[in-house]
C-alpha positions as CSV (number, residue, x, y, z in Angstrom):
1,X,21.6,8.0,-73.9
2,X,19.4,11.1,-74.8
3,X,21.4,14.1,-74.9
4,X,20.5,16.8,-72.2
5,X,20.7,20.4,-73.1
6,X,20.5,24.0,-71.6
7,X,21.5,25.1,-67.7
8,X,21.3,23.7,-64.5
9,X,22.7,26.2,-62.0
10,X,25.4,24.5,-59.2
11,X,23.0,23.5,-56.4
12,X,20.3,21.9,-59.1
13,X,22.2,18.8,-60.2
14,X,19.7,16.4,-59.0
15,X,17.3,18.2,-60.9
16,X,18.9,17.2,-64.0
17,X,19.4,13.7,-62.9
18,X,15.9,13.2,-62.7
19,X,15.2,15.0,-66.1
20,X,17.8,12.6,-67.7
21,X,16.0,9.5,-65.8
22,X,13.0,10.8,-67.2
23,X,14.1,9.9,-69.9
24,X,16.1,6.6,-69.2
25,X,13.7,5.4,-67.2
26,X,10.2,6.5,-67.2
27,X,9.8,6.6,-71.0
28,X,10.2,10.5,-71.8
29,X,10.9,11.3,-75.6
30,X,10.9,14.9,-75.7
31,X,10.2,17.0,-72.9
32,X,11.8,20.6,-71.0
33,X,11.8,21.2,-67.4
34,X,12.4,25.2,-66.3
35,X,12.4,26.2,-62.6
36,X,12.9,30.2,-61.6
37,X,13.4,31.2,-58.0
38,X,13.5,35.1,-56.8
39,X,13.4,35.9,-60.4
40,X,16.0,33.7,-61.6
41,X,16.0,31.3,-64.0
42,X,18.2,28.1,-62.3
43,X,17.4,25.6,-64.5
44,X,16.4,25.6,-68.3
45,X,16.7,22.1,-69.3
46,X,15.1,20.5,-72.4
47,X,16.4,16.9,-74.6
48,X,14.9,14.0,-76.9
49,X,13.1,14.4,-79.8
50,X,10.0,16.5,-80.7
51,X,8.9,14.8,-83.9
52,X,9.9,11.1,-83.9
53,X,8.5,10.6,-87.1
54,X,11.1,13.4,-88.4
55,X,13.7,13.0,-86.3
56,X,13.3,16.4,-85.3
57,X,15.2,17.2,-81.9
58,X,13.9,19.2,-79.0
59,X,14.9,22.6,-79.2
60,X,15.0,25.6,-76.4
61,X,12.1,27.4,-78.3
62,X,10.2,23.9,-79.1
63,X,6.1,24.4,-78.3
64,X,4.1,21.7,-76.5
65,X,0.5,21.7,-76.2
66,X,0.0,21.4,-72.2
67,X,-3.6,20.7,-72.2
68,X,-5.3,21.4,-68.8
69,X,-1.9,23.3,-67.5
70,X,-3.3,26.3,-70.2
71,X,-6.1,26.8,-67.1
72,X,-3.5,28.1,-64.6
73,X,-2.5,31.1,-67.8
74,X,-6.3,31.5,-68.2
75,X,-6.6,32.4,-64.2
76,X,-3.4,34.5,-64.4
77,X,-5.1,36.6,-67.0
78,X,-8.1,36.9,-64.8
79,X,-5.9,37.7,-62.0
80,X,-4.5,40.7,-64.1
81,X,-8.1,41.7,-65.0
82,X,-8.7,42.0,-60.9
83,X,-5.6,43.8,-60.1
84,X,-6.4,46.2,-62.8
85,X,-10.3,46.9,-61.4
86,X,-11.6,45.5,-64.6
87,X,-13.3,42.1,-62.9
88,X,-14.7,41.5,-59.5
89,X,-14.2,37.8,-58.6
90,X,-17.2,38.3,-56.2
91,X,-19.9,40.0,-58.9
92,X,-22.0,37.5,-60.5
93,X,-20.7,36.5,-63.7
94,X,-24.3,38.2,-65.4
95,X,-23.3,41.6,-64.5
96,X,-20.6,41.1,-67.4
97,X,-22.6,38.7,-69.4
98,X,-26.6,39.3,-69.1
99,X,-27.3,36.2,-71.1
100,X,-25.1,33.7,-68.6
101,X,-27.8,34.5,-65.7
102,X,-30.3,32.1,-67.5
103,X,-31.5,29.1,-66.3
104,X,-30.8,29.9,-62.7
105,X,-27.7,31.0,-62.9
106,X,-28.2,34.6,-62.4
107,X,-26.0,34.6,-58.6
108,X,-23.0,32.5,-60.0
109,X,-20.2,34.4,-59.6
110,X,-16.8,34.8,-61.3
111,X,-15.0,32.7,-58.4
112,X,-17.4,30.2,-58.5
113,X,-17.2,29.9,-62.4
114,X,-13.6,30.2,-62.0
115,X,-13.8,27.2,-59.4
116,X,-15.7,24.9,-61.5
117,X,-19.0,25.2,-59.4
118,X,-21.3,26.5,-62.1
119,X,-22.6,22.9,-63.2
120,X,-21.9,23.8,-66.8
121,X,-19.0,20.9,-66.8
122,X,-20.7,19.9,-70.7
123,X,-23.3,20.2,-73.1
124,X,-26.7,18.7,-72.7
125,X,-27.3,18.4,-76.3
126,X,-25.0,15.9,-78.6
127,X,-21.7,17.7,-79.4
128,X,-18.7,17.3,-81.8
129,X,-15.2,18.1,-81.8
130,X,-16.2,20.9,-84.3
131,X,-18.6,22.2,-81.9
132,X,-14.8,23.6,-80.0
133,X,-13.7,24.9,-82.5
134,X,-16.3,28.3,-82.8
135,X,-15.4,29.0,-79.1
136,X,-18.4,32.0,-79.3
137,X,-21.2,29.9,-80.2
138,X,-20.1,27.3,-77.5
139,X,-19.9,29.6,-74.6
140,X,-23.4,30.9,-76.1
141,X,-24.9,27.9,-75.8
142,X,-23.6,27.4,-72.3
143,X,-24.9,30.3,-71.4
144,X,-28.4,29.4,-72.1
145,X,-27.7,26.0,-70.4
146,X,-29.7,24.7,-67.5
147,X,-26.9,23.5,-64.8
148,X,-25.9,19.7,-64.2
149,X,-25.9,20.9,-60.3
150,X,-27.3,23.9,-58.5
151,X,-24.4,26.4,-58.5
152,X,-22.4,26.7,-55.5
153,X,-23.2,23.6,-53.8
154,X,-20.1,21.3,-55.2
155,X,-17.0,21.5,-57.8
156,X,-17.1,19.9,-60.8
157,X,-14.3,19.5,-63.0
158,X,-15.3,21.6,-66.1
159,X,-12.7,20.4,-68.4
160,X,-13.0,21.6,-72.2
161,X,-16.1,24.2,-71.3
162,X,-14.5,26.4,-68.8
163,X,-12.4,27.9,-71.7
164,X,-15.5,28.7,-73.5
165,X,-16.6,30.5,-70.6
166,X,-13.5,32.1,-69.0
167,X,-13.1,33.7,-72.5
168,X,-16.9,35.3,-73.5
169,X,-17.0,36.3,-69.4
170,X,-13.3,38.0,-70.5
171,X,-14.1,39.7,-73.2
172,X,-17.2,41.2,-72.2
173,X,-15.2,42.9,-69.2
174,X,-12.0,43.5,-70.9
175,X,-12.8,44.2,-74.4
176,X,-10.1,41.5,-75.6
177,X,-10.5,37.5,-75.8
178,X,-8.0,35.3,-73.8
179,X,-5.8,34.3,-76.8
180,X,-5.4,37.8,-77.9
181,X,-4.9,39.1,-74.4
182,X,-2.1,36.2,-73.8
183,X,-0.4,36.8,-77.3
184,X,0.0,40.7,-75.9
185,X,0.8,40.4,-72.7
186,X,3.0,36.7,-72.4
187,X,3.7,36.8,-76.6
188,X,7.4,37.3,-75.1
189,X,7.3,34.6,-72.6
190,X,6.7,32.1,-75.1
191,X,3.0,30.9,-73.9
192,X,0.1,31.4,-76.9
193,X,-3.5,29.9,-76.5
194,X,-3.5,27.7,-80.0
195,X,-0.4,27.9,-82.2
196,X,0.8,30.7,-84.7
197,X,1.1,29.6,-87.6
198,X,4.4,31.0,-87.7
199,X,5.5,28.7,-85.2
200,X,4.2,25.3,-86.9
201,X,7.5,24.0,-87.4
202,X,8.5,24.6,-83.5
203,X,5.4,22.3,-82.2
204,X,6.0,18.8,-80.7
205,X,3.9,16.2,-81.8
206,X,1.7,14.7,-79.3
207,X,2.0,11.2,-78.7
208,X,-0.2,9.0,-76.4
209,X,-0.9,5.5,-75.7
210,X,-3.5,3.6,-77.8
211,X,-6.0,3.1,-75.0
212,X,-5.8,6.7,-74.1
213,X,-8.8,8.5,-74.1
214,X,-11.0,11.3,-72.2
215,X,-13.2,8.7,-71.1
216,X,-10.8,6.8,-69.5
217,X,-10.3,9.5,-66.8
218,X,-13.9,8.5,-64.9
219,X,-15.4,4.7,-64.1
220,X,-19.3,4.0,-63.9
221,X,-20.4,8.0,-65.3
222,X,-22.8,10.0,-64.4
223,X,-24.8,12.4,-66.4
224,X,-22.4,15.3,-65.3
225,X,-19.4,13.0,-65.7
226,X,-20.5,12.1,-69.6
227,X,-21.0,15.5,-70.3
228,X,-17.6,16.5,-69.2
229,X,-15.6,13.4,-71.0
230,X,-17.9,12.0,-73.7
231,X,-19.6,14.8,-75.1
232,X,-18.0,14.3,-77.4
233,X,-15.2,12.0,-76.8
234,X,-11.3,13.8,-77.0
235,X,-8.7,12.5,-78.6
236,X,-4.9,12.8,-76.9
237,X,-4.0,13.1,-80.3
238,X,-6.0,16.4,-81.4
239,X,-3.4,18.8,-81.0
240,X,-1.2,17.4,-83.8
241,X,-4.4,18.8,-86.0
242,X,-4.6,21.8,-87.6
243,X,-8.0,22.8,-86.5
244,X,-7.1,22.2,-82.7
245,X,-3.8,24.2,-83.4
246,X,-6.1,27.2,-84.5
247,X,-8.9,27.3,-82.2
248,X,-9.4,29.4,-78.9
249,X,-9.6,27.0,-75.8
250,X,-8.1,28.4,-73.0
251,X,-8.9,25.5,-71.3
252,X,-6.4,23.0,-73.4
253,X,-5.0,24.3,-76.7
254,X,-2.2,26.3,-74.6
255,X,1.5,26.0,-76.3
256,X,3.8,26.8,-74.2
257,X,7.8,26.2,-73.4
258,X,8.5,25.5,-69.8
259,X,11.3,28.3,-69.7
260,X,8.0,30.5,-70.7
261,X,5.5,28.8,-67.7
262,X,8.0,29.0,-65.0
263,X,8.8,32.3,-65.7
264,X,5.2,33.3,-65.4
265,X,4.5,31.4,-62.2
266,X,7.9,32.8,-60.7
267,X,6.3,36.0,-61.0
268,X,3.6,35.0,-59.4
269,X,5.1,33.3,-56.2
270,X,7.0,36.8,-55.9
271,X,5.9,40.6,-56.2
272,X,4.2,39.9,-59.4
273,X,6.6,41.6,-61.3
274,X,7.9,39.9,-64.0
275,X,11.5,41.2,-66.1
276,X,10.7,45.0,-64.4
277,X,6.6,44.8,-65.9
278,X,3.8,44.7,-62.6
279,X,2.0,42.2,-63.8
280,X,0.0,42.0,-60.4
281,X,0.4,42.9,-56.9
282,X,1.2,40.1,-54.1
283,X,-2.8,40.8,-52.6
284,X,-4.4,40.3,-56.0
285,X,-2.2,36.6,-56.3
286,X,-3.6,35.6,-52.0
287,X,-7.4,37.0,-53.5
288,X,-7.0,34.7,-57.0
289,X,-5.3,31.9,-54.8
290,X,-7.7,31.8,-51.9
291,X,-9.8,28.9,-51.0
292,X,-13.4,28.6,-53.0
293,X,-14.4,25.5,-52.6
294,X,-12.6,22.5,-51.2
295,X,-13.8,18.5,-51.5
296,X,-14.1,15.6,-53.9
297,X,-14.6,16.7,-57.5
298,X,-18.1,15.4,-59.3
299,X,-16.2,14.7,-62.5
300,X,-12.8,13.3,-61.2
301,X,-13.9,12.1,-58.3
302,X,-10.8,13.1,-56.6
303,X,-10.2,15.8,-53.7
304,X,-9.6,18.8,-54.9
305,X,-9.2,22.8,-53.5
306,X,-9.8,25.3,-56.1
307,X,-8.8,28.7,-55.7
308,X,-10.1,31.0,-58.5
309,X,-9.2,28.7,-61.7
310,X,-5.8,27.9,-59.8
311,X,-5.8,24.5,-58.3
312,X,-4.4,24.6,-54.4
313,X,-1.8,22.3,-53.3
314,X,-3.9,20.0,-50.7
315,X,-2.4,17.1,-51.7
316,X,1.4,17.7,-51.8
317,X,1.2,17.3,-55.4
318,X,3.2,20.6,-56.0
319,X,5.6,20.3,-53.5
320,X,5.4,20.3,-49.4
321,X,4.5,23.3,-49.3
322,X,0.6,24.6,-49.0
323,X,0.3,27.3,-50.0
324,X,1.5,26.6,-53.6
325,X,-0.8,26.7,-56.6
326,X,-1.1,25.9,-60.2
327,X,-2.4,23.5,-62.2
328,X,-1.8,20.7,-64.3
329,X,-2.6,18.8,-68.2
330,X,-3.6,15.6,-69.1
331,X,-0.9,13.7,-69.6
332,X,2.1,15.0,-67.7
333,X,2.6,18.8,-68.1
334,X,2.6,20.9,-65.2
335,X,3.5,24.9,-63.8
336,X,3.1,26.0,-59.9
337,X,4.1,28.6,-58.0
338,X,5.6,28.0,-54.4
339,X,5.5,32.0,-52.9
340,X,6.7,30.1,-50.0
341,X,10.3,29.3,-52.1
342,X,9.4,32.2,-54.6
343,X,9.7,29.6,-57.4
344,X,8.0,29.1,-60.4
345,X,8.1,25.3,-61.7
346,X,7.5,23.9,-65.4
347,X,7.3,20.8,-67.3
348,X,6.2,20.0,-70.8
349,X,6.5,17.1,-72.4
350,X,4.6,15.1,-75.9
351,X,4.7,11.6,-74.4
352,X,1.5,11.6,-72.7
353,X,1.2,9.3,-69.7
354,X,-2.5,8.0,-68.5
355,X,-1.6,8.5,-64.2
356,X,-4.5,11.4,-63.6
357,X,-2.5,12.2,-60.7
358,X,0.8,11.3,-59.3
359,X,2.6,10.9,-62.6
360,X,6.3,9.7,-61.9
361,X,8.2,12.3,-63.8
362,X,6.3,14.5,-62.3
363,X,7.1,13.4,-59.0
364,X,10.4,12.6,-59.8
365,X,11.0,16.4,-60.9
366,X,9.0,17.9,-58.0
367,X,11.0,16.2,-55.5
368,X,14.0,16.5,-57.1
369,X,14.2,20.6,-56.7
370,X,12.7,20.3,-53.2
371,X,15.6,17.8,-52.1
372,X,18.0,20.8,-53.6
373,X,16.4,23.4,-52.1
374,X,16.9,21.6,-48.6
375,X,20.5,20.4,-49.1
């Protein structure tokens, strides 16, 4: 039986019974699940092992990369950059960044780059894996892009390019990129776009299923779809690579701790305040939160509702609730908010699973805290 360690507060028993089953029965190895509520840290659970090949255990400080679950940190920064007056979500993202408005892109805004809608989902031209890893000259070259779609008119899941963006759009207005802005204002929390190299020995190696594969995540592909997945292809195995562990992409090289992601989006689902520090106020969280675009996603092909870079609970998949919001990696981690509940939710894991949605310990862990919440 895999050993279980850290807290789960009376109350939040069934949380830990369906962490351990994660483990017993839907084929966990190493994983952490955190959950905060009002500000308090109920549950800080973590077990199994983060380097199989080593034998290393999980530890309470042990990094995972979370993939697509870095987006909802990448919005939070942006949401900081609003309640500070430094970005307007409704300004077209050219008043920042003269050279984005090319191509016919000169009245996309920052919400509807933040919501996927600017049709810049991949690169037109052939692209490599080494082509993410100089996150300037990508976001350059997106810039001069003409769009798969005309802006505004649909979402489109942009997977590895919206990092590119969200971080030339963020430093033009803020003067810092995202990974620097996220190493000085979460460094404490734990959460770091790429990985220090100081912390090398605290990452959990990814591990995925053979047939895994970015491609996998769309049938018969269009243009746009190609673009997004197979331009070039990604492998579930990248992070375990020094160069991926180096790069800026705020889109999917986040390593976080779930202690660290459920502590941010507790603060979120409250005041905004996070350990006595305003990080921002509850009307900046309903304007980043609020509804941009709502129906079925050009790249996933799944129903989606986007706020601005957080993804909306429309389909239950963060609880009963609606009005949560956060977003989720390939693979299995997740962090949402639930302002309803004030809680912040967290889960990281390295044995990725190929569900796109509905993953069972996902599920499993979601319901689990709801069911202790009502009892």
């Amino acid at each position: 039986m895999t050993a279980i360690q850290g807290k789960a507060a009376p109350g939040f028993e069934l949380v830990r019974q369906a962490f351990l089953a994660n483990f017993s029965e839907r084929s966990d190895i190493g994983a952490a699940v955190a959950l905060v509520i009002d500000g308090e840290l109920v549950v800080d659970l973590w077990g199994g092992v983060a380097d199989p090949a080593l034998g290393r255990p999980w530890q309470a400080d042990t990094l995972a990369n979370v993939w697509s679950t870095t987006k909802g940190v990448t919005a939070a920064c942006f949401a900081m950059l609003a309640e500070r007056g430094q970005i307007d979500y409704d300004a077209p993202v050219a008043k920042y960044w003269s050279e984005f408005g090319a191509a016919g892109k000169e009245n996309v805004t920052v919400g509807m780059l933040l919501s996927h809608q600017a049709g810049l989902c991949g690169f037109r031209n052939p692209a490599t894996i080494e082509d993410f890893y100089d996150a300037e000259r990508a976001a350059a070259r997106l810039a001069a892009a003409e769009p798969f779609w005309e802006p505004g008119t649909q979402s489109g899941y942009h997977a590895i390019t919206i990092g590119f963006l969200a971080t030339a759009l963020f430093r033009r207005a803020e003067g810092r990129t995202i990974k620097q802005f996220v190493k000085d204002e979460f460094g404490d929390l734990d959460i770091h776009i790429g990985l220090p190299e100081e912390r090398t020995q605290s990452a959990a190696t990814m591990l995925a299923p053979p047939e895994l594969s970015s491609t996998g995540m769309v049938g018969e592909p269009t243009e746009a779809q190609l673009a997004a997945m197979a331009n070039p292809i990604i492998d579930p195995l990248l992070p375990n690579t020094d160069a991926w562990r180096a790069a800026e992409i705020p889109s999917a090289n986040g390593f976080a701790t779930a202690r660290g992601l459920a502590k941010l989006y507790g603060a979120l689902a409250g005041s905004g305040d996070l350990d006595g520090r305003q990080l921002v106020s509850r009307k900046t969280i309903a304007t980043a939160t609020d509804e941009q675009i709502r129906g079925m996603d050009a790249i996933l092909s799944i129903p989606a509702s986007w706020g601005c870079g957080f993804l909306r609970n429309s389909d239950g998949v963060y609880g009963p609730n609606e009005g949560a919001f956060g977003h989720s990696g390939w693979g299995g981690s997740f962090a949402f908010a639930d302002p309803t509940c004030k809680l912040g939710l967290a889960y990281t894991m390295n044995r990725m699973g190929t569900d796109l949605m509905g993953d069972p310990r996902n599920v499993a862990l979601v319901d689990s805290v709801y069911a202790s919440l009502s009892s």
